[in-house]
C-alpha positions as CSV (number, residue, x, y, z in Angstrom):
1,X,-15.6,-3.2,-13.4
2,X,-12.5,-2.6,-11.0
3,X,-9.9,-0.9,-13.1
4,X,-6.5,-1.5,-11.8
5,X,-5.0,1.3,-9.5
6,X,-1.1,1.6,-8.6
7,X,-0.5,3.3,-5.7
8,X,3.1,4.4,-5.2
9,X,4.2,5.1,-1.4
10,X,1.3,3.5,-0.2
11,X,2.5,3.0,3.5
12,X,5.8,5.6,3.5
13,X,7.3,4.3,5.7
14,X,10.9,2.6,5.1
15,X,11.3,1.5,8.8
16,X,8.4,-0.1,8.9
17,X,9.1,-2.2,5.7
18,X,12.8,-3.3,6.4
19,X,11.6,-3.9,9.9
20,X,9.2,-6.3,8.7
21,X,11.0,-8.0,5.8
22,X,14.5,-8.2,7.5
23,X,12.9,-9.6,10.8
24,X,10.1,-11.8,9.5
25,X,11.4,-13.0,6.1
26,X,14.8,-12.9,6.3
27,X,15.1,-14.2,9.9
28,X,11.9,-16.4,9.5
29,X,9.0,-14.8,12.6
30,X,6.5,-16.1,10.2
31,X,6.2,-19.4,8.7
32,X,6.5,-20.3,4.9
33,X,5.8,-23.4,3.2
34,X,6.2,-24.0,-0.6
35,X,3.2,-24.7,-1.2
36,X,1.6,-22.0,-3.2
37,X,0.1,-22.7,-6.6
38,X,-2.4,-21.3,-9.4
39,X,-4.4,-23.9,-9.2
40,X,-5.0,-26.9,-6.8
41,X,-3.2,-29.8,-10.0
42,X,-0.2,-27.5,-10.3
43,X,3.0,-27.8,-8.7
44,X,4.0,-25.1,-6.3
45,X,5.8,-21.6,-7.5
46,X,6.7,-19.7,-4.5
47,X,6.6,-19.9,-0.6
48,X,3.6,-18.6,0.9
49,X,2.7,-17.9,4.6
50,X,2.0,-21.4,6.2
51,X,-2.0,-20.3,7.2
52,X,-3.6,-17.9,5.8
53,X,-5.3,-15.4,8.4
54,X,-7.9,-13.1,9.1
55,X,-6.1,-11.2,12.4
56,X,-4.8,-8.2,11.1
57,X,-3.1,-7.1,14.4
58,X,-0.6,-10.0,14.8
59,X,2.0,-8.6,12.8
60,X,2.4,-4.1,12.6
61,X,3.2,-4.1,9.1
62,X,-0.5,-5.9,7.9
63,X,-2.3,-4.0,10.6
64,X,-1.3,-0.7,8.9
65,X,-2.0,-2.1,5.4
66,X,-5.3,-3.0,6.7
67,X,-6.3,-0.2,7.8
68,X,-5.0,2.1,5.3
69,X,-6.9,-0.1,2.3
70,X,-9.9,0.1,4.7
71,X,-9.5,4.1,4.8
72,X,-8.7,4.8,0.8
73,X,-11.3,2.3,-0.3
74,X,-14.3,2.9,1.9
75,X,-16.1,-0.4,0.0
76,X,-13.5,-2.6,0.5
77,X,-14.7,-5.9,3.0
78,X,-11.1,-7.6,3.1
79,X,-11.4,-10.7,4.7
80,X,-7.9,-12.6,4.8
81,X,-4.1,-11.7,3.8
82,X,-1.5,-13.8,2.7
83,X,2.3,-13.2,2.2
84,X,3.7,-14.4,-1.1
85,X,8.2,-15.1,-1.2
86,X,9.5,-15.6,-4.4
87,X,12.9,-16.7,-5.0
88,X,15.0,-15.5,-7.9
89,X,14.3,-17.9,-10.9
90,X,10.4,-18.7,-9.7
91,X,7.9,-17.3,-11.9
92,X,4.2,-17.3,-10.9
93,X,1.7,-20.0,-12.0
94,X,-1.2,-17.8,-13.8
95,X,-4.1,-17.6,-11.4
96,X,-7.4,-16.0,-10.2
97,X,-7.8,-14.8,-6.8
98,X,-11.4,-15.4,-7.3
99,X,-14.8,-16.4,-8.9
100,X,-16.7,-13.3,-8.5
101,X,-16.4,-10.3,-11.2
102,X,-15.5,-7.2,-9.3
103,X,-13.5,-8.8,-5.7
104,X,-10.4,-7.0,-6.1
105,X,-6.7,-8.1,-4.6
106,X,-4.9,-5.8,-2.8
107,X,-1.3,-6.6,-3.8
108,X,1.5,-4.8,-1.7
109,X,5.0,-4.6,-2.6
110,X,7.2,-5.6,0.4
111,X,10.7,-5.8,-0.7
112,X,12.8,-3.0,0.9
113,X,15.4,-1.7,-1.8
114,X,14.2,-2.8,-4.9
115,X,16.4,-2.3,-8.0
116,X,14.3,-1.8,-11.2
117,X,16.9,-4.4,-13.0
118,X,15.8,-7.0,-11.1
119,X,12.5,-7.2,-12.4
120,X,9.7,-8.9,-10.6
121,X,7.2,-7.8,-12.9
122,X,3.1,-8.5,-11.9
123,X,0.9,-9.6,-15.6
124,X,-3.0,-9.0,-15.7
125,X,-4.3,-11.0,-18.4
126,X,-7.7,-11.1,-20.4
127,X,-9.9,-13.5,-19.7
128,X,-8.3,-15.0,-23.0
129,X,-5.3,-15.2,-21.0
130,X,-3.3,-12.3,-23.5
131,X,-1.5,-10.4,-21.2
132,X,-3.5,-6.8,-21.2
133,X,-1.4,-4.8,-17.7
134,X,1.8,-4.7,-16.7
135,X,3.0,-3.5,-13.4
136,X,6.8,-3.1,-12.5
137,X,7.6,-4.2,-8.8
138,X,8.6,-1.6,-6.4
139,X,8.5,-1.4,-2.5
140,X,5.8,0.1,-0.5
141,X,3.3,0.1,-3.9
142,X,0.0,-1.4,-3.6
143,X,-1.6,-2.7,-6.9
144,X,-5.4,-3.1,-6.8
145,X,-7.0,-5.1,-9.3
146,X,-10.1,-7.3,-10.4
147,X,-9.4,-10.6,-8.5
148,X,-11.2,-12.8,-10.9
149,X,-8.6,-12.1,-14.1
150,X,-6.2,-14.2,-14.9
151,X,-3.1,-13.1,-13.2
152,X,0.9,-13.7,-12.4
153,X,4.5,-12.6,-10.8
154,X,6.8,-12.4,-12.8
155,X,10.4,-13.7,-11.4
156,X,13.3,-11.8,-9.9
157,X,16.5,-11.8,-12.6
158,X,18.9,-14.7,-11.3
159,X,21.4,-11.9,-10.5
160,X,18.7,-10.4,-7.9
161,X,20.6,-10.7,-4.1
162,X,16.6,-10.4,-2.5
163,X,13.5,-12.3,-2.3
164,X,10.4,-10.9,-3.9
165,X,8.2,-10.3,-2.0
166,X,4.2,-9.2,-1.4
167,X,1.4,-9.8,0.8
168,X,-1.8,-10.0,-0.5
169,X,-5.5,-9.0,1.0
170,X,-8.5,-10.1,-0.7
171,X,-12.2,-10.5,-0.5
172,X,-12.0,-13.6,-1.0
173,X,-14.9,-16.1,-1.8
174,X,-12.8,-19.0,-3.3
């Protein structure tokens, strides 16, 4: 059983993350579609990252992340990261990153700045779908948990000036 970790700091380095969020979210080096959903009947909740992709050098900021879950969790076999934008308003679909007991998600909090007032909050649920963990979004956190529960984000309030934002690695089997 994979009990969900929060790691707080995880990259420390605040250059690093505005550098990445101002230059490819805000002024668009990587492409988003709105096309990410729970499940394949549902309609979309947030923009993703137009392909998802196993090269974890194209981009700094994932190559560090990489490396640095590789380093703290000596079992982990990540094999693809995604980047997840949510406006203010959009709530998350509740969703399973995978089939398999035990695959965890590494989640990463981008968002540079992040005012606790905002929100943004991340649910775990049972496999009864009752909510049983919840994580307040902050930047540079990682939040590692058991890919195959039920799981959501949480919206920005509408007074939130930012997008949400967090890239997500998994060992994936879906």
């Amino acid at each position: 059983m994979i009990d969900t970790k929060v790691i707080n700091n995880f990259v420390s380095d605040k250059n690093l993350l505005e550098h990445f969020y101002y230059n490819y979210i805000i002024n668009g080096r990587i492409d988003l579609s709105f096309k990410n959903k729970g499940y394949e009947h549902e309609n979309p909740h947030s923009f993703t990252s137009s392909k998802n992709s196993n090269n974890f050098d194209e981009i700094y900021l994932i190559h560090v992340l990489y490396h640095k879950i590789k380093k703290n969790f000596i079992q982990s076999n990540v094999k693809r990261w995604h980047l997840n934008v949510y406006p203010p308003g959009f709530d998350g679909t509740i969703h399973t990153d995978s089939k398999s007991v035990e695959l965890p998600t590494f989640l990463y909090c981008v968002t540079p700045n992040w005012q606790k007032e905002w929100g943004g909050e991340f649910i775990i649920y049972d496999h009864s779908f009752q909510a049983s963990e919840v994580v307040s979004f902050n930047e540079d956190q990682l939040i590692v948990f058991d890919g195959s529960k039920p799981h959501r984000a949480v919206a920005s309030t509408k007074n939130c000036p930012i997008l949400r934002t967090t890239l997500a690695f998994h060992e994936y089997d879906k």
